[in-house]
C-alpha positions in Angstrom: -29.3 -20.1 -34.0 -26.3 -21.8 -35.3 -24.3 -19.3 -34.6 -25.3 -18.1 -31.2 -24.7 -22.1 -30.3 -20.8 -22.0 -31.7 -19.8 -18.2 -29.8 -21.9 -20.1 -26.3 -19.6 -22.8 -26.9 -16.1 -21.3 -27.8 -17.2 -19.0 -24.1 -17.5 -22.6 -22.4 -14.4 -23.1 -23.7 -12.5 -19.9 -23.0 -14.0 -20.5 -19.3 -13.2 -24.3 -18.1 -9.7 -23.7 -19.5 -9.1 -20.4 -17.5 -10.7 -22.0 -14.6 -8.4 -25.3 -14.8 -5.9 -22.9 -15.4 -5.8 -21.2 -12.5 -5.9 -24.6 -10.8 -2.4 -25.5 -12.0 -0.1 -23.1 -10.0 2.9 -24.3 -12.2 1.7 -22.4 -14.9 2.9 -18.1 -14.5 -0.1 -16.3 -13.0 -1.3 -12.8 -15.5 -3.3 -10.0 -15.4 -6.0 -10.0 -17.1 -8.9 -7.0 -17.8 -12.2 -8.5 -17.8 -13.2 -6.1 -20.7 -11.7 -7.9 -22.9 -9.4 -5.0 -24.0 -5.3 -4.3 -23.0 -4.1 -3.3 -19.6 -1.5 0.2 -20.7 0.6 1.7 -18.1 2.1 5.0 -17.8 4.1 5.5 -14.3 5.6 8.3 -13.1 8.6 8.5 -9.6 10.5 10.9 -8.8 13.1 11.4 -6.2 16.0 13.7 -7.3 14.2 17.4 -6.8 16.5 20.1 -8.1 15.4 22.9 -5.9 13.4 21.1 -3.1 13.6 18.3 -0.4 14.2 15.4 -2.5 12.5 11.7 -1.8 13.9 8.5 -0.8 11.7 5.9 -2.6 9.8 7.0 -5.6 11.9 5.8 -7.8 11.9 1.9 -6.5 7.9 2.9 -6.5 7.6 3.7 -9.9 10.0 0.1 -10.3 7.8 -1.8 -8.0 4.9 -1.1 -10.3 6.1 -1.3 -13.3 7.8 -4.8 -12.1 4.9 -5.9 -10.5 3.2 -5.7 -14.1 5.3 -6.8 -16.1 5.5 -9.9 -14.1 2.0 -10.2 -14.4 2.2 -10.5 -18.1 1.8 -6.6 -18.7 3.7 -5.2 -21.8 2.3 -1.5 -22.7 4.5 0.4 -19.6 5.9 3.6 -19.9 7.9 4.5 -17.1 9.6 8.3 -16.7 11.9 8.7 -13.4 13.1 11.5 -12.1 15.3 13.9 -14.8 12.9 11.6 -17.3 9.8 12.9 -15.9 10.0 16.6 -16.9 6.5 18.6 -17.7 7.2 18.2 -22.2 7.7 14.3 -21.2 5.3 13.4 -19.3 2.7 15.3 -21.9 4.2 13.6 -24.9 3.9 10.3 -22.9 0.1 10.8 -22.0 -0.8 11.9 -25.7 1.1 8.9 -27.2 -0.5 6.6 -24.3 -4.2 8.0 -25.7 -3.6 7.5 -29.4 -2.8 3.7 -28.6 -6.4 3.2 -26.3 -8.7 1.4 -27.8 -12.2 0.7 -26.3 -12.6 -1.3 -23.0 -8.6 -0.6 -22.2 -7.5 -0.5 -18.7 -5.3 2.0 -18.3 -3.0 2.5 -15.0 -1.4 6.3 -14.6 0.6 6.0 -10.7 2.9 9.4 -10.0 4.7 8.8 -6.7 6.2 12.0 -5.4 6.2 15.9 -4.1 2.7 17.5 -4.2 1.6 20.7 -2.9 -1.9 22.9 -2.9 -2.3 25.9 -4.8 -5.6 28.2 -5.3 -7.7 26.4 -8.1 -7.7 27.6 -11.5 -11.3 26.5 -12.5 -13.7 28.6 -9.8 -15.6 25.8 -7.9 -14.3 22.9 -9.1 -12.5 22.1 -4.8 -14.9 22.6 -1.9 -11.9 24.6 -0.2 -10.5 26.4 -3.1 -7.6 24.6 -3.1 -5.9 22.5 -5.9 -4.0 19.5 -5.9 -0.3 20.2 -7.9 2.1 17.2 -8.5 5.6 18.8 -8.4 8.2 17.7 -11.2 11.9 17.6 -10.9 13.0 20.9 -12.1 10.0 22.8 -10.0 10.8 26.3 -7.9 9.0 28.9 -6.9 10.2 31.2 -9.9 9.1 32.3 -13.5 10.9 29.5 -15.3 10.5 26.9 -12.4 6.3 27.4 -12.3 6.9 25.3 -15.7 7.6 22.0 -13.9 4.6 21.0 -12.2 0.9 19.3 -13.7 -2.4 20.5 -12.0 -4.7 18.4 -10.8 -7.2 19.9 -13.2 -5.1 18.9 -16.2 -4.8 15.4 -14.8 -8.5 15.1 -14.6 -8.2 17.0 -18.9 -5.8 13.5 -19.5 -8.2 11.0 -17.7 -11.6 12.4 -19.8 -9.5 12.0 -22.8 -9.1 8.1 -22.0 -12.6 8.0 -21.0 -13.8 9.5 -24.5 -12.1 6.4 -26.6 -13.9 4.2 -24.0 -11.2 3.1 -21.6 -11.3 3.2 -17.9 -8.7 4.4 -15.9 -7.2 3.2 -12.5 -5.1 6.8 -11.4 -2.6 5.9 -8.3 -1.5 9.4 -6.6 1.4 8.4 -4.1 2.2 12.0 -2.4 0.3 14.4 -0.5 -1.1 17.6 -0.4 -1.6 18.6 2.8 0.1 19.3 6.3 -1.4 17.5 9.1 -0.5 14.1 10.9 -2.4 11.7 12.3 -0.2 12.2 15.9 2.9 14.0 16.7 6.5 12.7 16.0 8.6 12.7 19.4 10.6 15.7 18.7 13.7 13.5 19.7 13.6 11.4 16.5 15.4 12.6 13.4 13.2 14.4 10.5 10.9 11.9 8.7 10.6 12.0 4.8 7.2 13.1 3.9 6.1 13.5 0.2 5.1 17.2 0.8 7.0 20.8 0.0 6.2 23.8 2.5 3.4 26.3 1.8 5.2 29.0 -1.3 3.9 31.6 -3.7 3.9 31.5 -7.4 4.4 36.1 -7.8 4.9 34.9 -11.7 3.5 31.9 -12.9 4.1 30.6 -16.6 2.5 27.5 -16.8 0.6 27.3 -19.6 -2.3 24.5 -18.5 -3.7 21.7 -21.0 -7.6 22.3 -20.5 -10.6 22.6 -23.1 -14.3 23.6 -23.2 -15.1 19.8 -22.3 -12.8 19.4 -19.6 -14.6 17.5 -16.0 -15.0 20.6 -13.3 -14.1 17.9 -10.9 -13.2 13.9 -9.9 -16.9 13.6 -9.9 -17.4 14.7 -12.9 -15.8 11.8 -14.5 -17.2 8.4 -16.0 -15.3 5.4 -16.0 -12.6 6.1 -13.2 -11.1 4.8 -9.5 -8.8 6.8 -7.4 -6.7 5.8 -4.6 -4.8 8.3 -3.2 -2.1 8.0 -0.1 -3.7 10.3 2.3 -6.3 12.9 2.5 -6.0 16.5 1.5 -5.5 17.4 5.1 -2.7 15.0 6.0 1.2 14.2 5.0 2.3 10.9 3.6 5.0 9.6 5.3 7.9 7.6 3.5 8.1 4.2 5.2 10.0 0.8 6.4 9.0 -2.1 4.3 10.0 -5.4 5.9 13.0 -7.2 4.4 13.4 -3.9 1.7 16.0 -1.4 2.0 15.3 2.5 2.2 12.0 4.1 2.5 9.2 3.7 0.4 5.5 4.8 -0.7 3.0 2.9 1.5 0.6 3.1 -1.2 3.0 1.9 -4.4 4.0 -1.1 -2.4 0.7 -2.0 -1.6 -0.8 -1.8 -5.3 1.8 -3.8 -6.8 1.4 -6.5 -4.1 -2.3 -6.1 -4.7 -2.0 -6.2 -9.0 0.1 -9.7 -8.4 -2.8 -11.1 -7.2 -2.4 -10.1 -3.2 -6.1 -8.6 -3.8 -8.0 -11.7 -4.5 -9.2 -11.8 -1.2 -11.6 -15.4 -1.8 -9.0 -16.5 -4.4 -11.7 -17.1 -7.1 -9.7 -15.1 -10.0 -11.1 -12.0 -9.9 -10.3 -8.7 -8.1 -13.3 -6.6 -7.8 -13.1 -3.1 -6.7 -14.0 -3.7 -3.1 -11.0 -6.6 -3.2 -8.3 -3.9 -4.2 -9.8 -1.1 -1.9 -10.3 -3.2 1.3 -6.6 -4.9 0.6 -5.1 -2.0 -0.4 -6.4 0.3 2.5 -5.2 -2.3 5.3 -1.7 -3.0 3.9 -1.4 0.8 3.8 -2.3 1.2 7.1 -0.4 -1.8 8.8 3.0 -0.3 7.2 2.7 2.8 8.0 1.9 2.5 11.7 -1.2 3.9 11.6 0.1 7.3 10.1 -2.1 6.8 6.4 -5.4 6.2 5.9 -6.0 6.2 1.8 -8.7 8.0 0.0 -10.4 5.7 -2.5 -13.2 7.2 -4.7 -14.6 5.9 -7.8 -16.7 7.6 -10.9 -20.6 7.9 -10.3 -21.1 5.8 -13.2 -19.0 2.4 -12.3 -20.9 -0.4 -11.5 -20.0 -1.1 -7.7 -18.3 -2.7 -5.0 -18.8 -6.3 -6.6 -17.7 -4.3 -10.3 -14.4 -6.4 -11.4 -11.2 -4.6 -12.0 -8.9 -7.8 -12.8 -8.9 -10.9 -13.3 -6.1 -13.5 -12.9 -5.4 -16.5 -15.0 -2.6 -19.0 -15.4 -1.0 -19.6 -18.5 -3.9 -17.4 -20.7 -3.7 -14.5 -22.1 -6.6 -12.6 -23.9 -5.5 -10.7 -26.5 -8.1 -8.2 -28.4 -8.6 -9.2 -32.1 -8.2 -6.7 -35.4 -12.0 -7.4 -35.2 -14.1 -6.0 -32.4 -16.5 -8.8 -32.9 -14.4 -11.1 -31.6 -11.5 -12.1 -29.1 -8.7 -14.5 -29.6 -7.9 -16.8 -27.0 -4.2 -18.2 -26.7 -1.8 -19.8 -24.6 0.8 -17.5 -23.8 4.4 -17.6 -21.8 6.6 -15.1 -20.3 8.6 -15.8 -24.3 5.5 -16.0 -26.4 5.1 -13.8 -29.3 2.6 -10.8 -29.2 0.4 -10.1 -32.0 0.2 -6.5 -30.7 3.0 -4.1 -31.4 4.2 -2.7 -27.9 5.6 0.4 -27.6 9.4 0.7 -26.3 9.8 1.1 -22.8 12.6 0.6 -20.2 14.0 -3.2 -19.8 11.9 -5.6 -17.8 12.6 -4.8 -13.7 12.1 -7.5 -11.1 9.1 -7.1 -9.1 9.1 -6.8 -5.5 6.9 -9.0 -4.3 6.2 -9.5 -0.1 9.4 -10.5 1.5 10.1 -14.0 2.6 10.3 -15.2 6.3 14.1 -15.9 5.6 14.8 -12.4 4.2 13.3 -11.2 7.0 15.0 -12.6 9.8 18.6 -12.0 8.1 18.0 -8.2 8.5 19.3 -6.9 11.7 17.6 -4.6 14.1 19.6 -1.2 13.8 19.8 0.2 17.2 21.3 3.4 18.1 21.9 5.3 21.3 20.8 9.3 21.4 23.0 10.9 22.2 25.5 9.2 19.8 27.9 7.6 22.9 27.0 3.9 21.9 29.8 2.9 24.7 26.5 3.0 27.4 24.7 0.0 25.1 25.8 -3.5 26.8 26.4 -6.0 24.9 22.9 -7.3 24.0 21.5 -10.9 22.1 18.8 -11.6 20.7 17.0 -14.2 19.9 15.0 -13.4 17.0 17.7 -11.1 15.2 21.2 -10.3 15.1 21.7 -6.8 16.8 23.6 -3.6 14.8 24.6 -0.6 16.6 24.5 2.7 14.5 24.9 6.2 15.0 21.3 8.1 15.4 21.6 9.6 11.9 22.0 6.1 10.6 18.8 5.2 9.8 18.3 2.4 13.4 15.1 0.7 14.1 14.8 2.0 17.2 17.0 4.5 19.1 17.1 4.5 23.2 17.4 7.7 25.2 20.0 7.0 28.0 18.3 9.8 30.6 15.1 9.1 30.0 15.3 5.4 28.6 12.5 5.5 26.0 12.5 3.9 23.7 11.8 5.3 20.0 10.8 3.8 16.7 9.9 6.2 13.9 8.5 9.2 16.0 7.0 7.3 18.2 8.0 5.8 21.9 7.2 2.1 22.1 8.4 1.5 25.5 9.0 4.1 28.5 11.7 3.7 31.2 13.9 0.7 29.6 16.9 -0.2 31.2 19.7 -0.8 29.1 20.1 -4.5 29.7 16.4 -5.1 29.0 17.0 -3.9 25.3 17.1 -7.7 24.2 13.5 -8.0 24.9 12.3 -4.8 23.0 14.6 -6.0 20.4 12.9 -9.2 20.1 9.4 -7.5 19.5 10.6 -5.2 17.1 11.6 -8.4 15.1 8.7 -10.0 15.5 6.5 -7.1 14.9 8.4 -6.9 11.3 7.6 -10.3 10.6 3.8 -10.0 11.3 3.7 -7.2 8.8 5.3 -9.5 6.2 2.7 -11.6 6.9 -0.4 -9.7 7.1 0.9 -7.8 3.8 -0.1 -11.3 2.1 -3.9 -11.8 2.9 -4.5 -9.0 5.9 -7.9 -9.0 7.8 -9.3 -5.3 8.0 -8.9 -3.9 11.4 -8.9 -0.4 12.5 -8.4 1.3 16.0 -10.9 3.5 17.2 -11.8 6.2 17.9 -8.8 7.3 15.3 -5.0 6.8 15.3 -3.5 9.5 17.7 -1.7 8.8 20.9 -4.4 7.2 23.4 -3.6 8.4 27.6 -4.1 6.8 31.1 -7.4 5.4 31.2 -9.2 6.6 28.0 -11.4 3.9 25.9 -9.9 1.9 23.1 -12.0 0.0 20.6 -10.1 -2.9 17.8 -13.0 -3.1 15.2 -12.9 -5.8 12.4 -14.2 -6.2 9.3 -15.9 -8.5 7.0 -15.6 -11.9 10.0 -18.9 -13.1 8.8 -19.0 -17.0 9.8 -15.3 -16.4 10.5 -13.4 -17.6 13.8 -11.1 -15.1 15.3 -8.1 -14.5 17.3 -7.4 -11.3 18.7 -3.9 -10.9 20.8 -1.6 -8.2 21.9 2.2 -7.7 22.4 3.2 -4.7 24.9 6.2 -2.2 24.1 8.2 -4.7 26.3 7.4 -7.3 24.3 4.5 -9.0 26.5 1.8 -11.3 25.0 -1.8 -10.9 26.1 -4.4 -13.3 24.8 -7.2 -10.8 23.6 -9.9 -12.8 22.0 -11.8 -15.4 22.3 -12.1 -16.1 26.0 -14.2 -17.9 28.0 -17.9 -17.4 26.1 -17.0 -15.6 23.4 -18.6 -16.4 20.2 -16.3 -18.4 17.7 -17.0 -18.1 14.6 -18.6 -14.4 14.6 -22.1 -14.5 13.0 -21.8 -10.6 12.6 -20.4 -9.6 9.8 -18.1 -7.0 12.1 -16.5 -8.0 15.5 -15.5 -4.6 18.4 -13.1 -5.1 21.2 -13.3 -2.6 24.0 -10.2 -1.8 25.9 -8.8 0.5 28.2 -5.5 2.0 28.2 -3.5 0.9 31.3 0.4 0.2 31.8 2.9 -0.4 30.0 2.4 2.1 28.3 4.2 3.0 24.6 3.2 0.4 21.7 0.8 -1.8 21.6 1.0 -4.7 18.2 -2.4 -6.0 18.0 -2.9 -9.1 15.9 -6.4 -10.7 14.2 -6.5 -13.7 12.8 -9.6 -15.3 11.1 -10.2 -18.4 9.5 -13.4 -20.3 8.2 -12.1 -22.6 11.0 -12.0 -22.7 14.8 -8.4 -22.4 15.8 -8.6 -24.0 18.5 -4.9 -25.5 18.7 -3.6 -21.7 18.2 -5.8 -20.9 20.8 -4.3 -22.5 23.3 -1.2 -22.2 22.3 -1.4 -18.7 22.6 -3.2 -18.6 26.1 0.3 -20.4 27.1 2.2 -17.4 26.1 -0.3 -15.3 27.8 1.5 -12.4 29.6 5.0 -13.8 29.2 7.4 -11.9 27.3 7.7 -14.0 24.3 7.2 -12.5 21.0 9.6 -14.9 19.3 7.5 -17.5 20.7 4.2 -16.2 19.4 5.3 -15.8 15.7 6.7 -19.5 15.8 3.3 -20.5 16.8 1.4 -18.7 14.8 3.5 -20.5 11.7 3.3 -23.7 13.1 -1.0 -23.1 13.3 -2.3 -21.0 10.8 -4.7 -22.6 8.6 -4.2 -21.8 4.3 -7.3 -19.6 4.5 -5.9 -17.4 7.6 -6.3 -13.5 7.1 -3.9 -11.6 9.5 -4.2 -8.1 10.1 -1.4 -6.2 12.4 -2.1 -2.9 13.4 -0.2 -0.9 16.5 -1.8 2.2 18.9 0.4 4.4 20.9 -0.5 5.1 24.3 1.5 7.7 27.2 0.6 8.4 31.0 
């Protein structure tokens, strides 16, 4: 009885100090697994393809991640880029990161890169006979290049062997498989980087697969497992814009290492369960990539839930698993502090890169080109939410105008028809503003989706803005045209405020303008009732700058912002 008294109390313990812990927010913030056991990394990007297309931002994914960890107090990362991550590598890698698992690990494998579909090799195991095939660096559609590529099959081989020392597993598969899009890319905008090769056929094939007897026919088939991938089997996975970041990235890799920092921990009580990272993750991927991704998430039959617990976040404690599996040791830690666990050697601590500042942001210029190259018929525009920098088409520009037909384009799509050149300023100010709301609803974004899906929406068809989780929440809905024009959404006049639902769907109709349509939800546990009005004094001005200096000036702590756009044509 004794004893059972003196482990309750040394719990207590453990508990009230990580609870006033995570009260003092001048102590580091960590990650830690609620198992009890380590959190080990292995994390795969690659970008410089010897006989294919090659990527644009795999590498800084693989970075991201692997910063966004160590940060997080994270030491057991492996990281293999590009020439690093050949086929013998990333094997050696996986066996060495399975010999160090103990029971109740955490283990993270993320690959960020080319993938392709290829017959399966175990009869059955995918509904359409097709395989998923992650493409290394050296890969080509020869004898010796067939080598250079790891089959979905042998990834599920690697994840069972995790599962049989009694780890779970969290796999992160940034690429794509497929060949679909959610809608069409104007076929005036330069070729978009997607993280998918062209259909091609193996006549010899000497890959030589990792499998055994025990091997899971299937993702179902495992135990102790969560997937996210970056886009269905059907669809590509576009490279994207990050706000305030330079070059393209994955969609998905930015949005697990925001959500690993903590970004997940959606009602901040220390804890990210597995509904948490899905919801959070699924929303920033969709807000970044304009509505182009919508991630696959699937967990083992055997995990405990939505409400199961992946993380959990402390500040300034560590736990760190014991010689003895009867007991933990509880210390403080530091990002200097000793470990009493040999780590293996990995690459030198990266900087993560967490969700850009409001500053950052507004020092980046919009990049805007004309067509047809002659620049000469751009006036001399100013803006004022952004300095203004005119580039050739083929310089990567934020948005490039048509002089004959005056659209406007932003990354495939037409955000604003029939713009005269001297009313550039105004699109220029959305497309500011637009990048700052993704900044912000990266940080706590409110789930909102547009239905019925994400394709380009015509004169006079229905609309709906659903959201999410609003339960006891008050919300703000509002819009900003292609031209940048505000338009007070929701609530007005009766409407309820807070929602007692736990969901909340806005009808609409297209109408003109037509091209992009930003809209914005805000909830709170609050009425906002002085943003409110605010906003109903923008309402139908062209005044996007306005609106995002309002909404700083008014959002409560708790505010969730989601900011999601749909495309719309005659």
């Amino acid at each position: 009885m004794s004893t059972i008294r003196v482990a309750l109390t040394a719990a207590c313990v453990v508990i009230c100090m990580a609870k006033a812990a995570l009260a003092t927010p001048s102590l580091p913030l960590y990650l830690a697994n609620p198992d009890g056991g380590a959190i080990r990394a292995l994390i795969i990007g690659i970008n410089a393809y010897q006989h294919v297309r090659q990527l644009k931002g795999s590498v800084a994914d693989a970075r991201d991640i692997e910063g966004a960890l160590r940060s997080m107090g994270t030491t057991d990362i492996v990281t293999l880029t590009d020439a690093q991550a050949n086929r013998a590598a990333i094997l050696q890698s996986i066996s060495d990161l399975v010999e160090r698992t103990n029971p109740n690990d955490q283990i993270i494998l993320s690959i960020a890169g080319h993938g392709a579909q290829e017959p399966e090799t175990i009869k059955g195991s995918e509904p359409n006979g097709m395989q998923d095939v992650f493409l290394l660096p050296g890969f080509e559609p020869t004898a010796e290049g067939s080598k250079q590529r790891i089959l979905g099959s042998e990834f599920n081989h690697f994840i069972r062997q995790f599962e049989l020392r009694g780890a779970k597993v969290l796999f992160v598969a940034d690429t794509c498989h497929g060949g679909g899009m959610t809608r069409d890319i104007d076929p005036r905008m330069a070729e978009m980087s997607f993280r998918q090769v062209p259909t091609y056929t193996l006549t010899v094939d000497r890959l030589t697969p990792v499998t055994n007897q025990s091997d899971p026919v299937s993702e179902l088939d495992l135990d102790r497992t969560t997937f996210l991938a970056a886009v269905d089997r059907n669809t590509k996975a576009p490279e994207v814009k990050i706000p305030a970041i330079d070059g393209l990235r994955g969609a998905l890799s930015y949005a697990v290492a925001r959500a690993l920092e903590g970004g997940a921990d959606a009602n901040h009580d220390g804890r990210i369960t597995l509904k948490e990272l899905f919801t959070n993750v699924r929303q920033v991927v969709y807000q970044l990539s304009d509505q182009r991704q919508n991630i696959v998430t699937q967990t083992s039959p055997g995990r405990a839930g939505d409400g199961e617990v992946m993380f959990q976040l402390t500040r300034g404690l560590t736990l760190t698993p014991s010689t003895s599996q009867a007991a933990q040791q509880v210390a403080l830690a530091s990002p200097t502090s000793e470990k009493l666990e040999q780590k293996p050697a990995s690459a030198p601590p990266v900087a993560a890169a967490p969700a850009a500042s409001a500053a950052s942001v507004s020092k980046l210029p919009i990049r805007l080109a004309a067509l047809d190259g002659n620049n000469n018929a751009i006036p001399k525009l100013t803006s004022n939410e952004a300095s203004i920098e005119i580039v050739a088409p083929l310089e990567n520009p934020d948005l490039i105008w048509d002089p004959k037909s005056r659209d406007v384009i932003s990354w495939g799509d037409v955000i604003a028809y029939k713009v005269d050149a001297t009313d550039l300023a105004t699109v220029i100010d959305r497309t500011a503003a637009v990048r700052e709301l993704k900044r912000m609803a990266t940080q706590s974004p409110q789930s909102v989706r547009v239905a019925p899906d994400d394709a380009q929406h015509h004169n006079g068809e229905p609309v709906q803005i659903e959201l999410k989780d609003v339960s006891g929440r008050a919300v703000v809905l509002f819009d900003i045209s292609g031209d940048g024009t505000v338009q007070m959404l929701y609530p007005i006049g009766s409407d309820e405020a807070p929602t007692q639902a736990g969901s909340l769907r806005l009808p609409l109709r297209v109408r003109e303008p037509f091209g992009a349509e930003q809209v914005v939800a805000i909830s709170s546990t609050q009425r906002l009732v002085d943003l409110e009005q605010a906003l109903l004094q923008l309402n139908r001005r062209k005044a996007p700058g306005q609106m995002i200096k309002v909404m700083t000036k008014y959002l409560p702590p708790d505010a969730r912002i989601g900011s999601i756009g749909f495309f719309t044509a005659p």
